[in-house]
C-alpha positions as CSV (number, residue, x, y, z in Angstrom):
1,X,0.0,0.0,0.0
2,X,1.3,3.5,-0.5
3,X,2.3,6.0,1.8
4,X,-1.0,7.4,4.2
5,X,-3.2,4.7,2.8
6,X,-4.7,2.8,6.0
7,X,-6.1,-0.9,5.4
8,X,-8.1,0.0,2.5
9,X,-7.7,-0.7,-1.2
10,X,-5.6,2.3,-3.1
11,X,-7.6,1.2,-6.0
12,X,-10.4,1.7,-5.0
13,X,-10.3,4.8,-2.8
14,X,-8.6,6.7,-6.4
15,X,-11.8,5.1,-7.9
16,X,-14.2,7.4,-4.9
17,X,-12.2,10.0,-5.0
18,X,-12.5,10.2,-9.0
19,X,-16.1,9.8,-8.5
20,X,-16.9,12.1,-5.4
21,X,-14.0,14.0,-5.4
22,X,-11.7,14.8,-2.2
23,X,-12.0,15.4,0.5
24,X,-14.0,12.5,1.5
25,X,-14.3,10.3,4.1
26,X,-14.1,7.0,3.7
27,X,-15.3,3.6,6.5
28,X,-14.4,0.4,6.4
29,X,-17.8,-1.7,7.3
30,X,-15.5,-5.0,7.3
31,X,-13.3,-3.3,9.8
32,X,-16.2,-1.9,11.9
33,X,-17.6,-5.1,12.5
34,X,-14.5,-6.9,12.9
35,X,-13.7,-4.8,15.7
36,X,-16.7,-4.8,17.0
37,X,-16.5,-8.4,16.9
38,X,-13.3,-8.7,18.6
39,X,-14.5,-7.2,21.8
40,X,-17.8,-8.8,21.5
41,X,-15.9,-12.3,21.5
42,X,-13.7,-10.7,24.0
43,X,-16.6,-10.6,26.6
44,X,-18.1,-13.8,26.0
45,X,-19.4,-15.3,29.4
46,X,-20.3,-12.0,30.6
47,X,-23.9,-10.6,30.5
48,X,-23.0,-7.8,28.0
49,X,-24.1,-4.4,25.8
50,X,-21.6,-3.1,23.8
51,X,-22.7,1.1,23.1
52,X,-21.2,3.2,20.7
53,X,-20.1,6.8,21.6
54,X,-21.7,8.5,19.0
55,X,-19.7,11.7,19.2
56,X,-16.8,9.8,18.3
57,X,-18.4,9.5,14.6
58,X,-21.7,10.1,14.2
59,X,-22.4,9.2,10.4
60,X,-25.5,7.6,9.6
61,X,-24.0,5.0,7.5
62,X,-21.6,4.1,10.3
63,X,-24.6,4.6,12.5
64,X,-26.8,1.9,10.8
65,X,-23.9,-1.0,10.4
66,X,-23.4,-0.9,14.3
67,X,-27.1,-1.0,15.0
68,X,-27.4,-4.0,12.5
69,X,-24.2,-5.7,14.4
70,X,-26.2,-5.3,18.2
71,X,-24.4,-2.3,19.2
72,X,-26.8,0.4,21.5
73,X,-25.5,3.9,21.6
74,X,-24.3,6.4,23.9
75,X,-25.2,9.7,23.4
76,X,-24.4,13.0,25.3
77,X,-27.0,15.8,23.5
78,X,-30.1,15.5,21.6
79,X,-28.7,16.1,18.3
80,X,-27.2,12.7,18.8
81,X,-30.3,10.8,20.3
82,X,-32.6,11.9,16.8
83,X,-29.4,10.6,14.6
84,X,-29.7,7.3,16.6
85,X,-33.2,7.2,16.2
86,X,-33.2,7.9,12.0
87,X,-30.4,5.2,11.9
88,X,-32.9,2.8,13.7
89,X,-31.7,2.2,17.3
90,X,-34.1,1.1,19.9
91,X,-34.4,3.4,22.6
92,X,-34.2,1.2,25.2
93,X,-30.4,0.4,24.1
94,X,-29.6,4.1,24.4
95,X,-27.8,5.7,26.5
96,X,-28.2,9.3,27.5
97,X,-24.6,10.7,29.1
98,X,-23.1,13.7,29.9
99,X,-22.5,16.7,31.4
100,X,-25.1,19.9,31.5
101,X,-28.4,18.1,30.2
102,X,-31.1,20.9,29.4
103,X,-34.6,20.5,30.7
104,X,-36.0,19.9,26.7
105,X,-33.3,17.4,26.5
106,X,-34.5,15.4,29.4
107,X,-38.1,15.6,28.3
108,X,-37.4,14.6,24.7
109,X,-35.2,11.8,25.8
110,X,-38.2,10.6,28.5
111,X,-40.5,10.8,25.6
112,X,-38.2,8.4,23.7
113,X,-37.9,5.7,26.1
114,X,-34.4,5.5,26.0
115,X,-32.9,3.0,28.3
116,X,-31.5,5.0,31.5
117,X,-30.3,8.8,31.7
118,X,-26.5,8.6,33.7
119,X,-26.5,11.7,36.2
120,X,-23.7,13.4,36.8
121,X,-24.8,15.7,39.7
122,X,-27.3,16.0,42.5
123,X,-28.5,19.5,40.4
124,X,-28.7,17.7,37.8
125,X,-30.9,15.0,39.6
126,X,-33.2,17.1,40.7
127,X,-33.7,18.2,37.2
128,X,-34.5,15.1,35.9
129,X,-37.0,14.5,39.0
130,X,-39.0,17.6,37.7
131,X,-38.7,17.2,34.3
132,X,-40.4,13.5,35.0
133,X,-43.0,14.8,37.0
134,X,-44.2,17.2,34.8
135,X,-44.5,14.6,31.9
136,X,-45.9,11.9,34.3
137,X,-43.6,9.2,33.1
138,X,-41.0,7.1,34.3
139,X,-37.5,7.9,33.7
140,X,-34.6,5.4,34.4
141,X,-31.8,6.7,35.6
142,X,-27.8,5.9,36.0
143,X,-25.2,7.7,38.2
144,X,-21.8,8.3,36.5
145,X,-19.2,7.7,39.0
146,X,-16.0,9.8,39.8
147,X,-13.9,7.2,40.9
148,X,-11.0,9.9,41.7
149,X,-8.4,7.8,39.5
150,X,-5.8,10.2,38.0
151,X,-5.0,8.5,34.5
152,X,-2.0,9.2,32.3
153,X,-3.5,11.0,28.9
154,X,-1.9,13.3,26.2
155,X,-3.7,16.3,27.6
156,X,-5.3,17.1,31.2
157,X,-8.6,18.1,29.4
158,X,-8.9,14.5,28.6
159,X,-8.4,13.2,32.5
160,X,-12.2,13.0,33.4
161,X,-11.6,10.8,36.9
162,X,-10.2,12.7,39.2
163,X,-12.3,14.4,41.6
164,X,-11.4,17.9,40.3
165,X,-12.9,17.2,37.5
166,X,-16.5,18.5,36.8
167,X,-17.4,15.0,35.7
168,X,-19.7,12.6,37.7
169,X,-20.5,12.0,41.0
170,X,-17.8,11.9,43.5
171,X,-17.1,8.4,45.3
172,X,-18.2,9.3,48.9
173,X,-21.0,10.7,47.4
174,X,-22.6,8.1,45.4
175,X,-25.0,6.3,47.9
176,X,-26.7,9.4,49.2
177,X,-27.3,10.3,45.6
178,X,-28.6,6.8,45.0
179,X,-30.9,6.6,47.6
180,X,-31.9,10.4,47.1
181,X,-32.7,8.8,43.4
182,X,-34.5,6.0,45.1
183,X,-37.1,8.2,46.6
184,X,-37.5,11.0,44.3
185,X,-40.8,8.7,42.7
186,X,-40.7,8.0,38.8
187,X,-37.1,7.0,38.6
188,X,-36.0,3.5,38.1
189,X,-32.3,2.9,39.4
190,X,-30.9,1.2,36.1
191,X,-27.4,1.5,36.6
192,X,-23.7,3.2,36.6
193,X,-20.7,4.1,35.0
194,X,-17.3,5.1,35.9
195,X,-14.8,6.5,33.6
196,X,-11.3,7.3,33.8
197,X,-10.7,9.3,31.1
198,X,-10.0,9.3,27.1
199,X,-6.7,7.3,26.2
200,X,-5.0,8.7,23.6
201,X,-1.7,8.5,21.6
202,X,1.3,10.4,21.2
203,X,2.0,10.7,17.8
204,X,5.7,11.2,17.1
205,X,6.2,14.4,14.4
């Protein structure tokens, strides 16, 4: 393969870019789902959801082959939870992260049914408990974690688990949060999530 060519026929990329024209972008399906595959296999044995972070590359096309593979979604605005949707998720396999949820965002996301709502505050809790009363529906809910884990990355903006962060809810905090969850009415405890931070890699110039 020639230089800056990765895993993909020169051939035939010179054949879309004489069609299309540059720039374009251009996925590997095969090597989605043989990734995908990978860490599927990887998990065997353990009751398991793979979910795509959908602001990593949220292209419909790329979109719909994940959804055909199993894959749910995880989403952090609204913009991201209607591309889901057109590429044919089911809500109940999505998830709804992130920091600073609006109101509207929580009510359209209720309305969806998507599968829980991770919290990443008390504020933000209490949000969601009004939002949910006002519509008069269930909402499941998550807590994000903050595990306080400092975690070597490229850049400090990309070190989301240590307490400084704004992200999540702090360790010694997460069981008063749960249980203020737990009695809030309307909210179904569905789960958690703790994240350390984005790994990255240094590329030499």
């Amino acid at each position: 393969m020639g230089a800056g060519v990765l895993g993909i026929d020169p051939g035939l990329l010179q054949a879309i870019a004489d069609r299309v024209g540059t720039p374009a972008y251009v996925y590997s399906a095969n090597l989605i789902r043989a990734q995908y595959h990978a860490l599927d296999d990887a998990l065997q044995g353990i009751r398991h959801r793979i979910c795509y972070s959908v602001k990593a590359n949220g292209n419909l096309g790329v979109l719909r082959v994940l959804k055909q593979l199993g894959a749910g979604a995880d989403i952090v605005s609204v913009g991201e939870l209607r591309r889901v949707l057109a590429a044919g998720f089911d809500p109940d396999g999505i998830v709804f992260s992130g920091v600073g949820k609006t109101p509207p965002e929580l009510e359209e996301a209720i309305r969806a049914g998507v599968g829980f709502i991770n919290v990443e505050s008390t504020s933000e809790l209490d949000t969601l408990f009004t939002v949910a009363r006002s519509l008069k529906r269930p909402a499941n809910v998550g807590i994000r974690v903050n595990p306080d884990v400092a975690t070597e990355t490229p850049h400090p903006y990309t070190r989301t688990g240590e307490k400084t962060t704004k992200f999540g809810v702090p360790f010694d905090e997460v069981g008063l949060v749960a249980r203020h969850a737990a009695g809030g009415g309307r909210l179904h405890g569905s789960g958690g999530g703790v994240r350390r931070g984005r790994h990255g890699m240094w590329v030499e110039a």
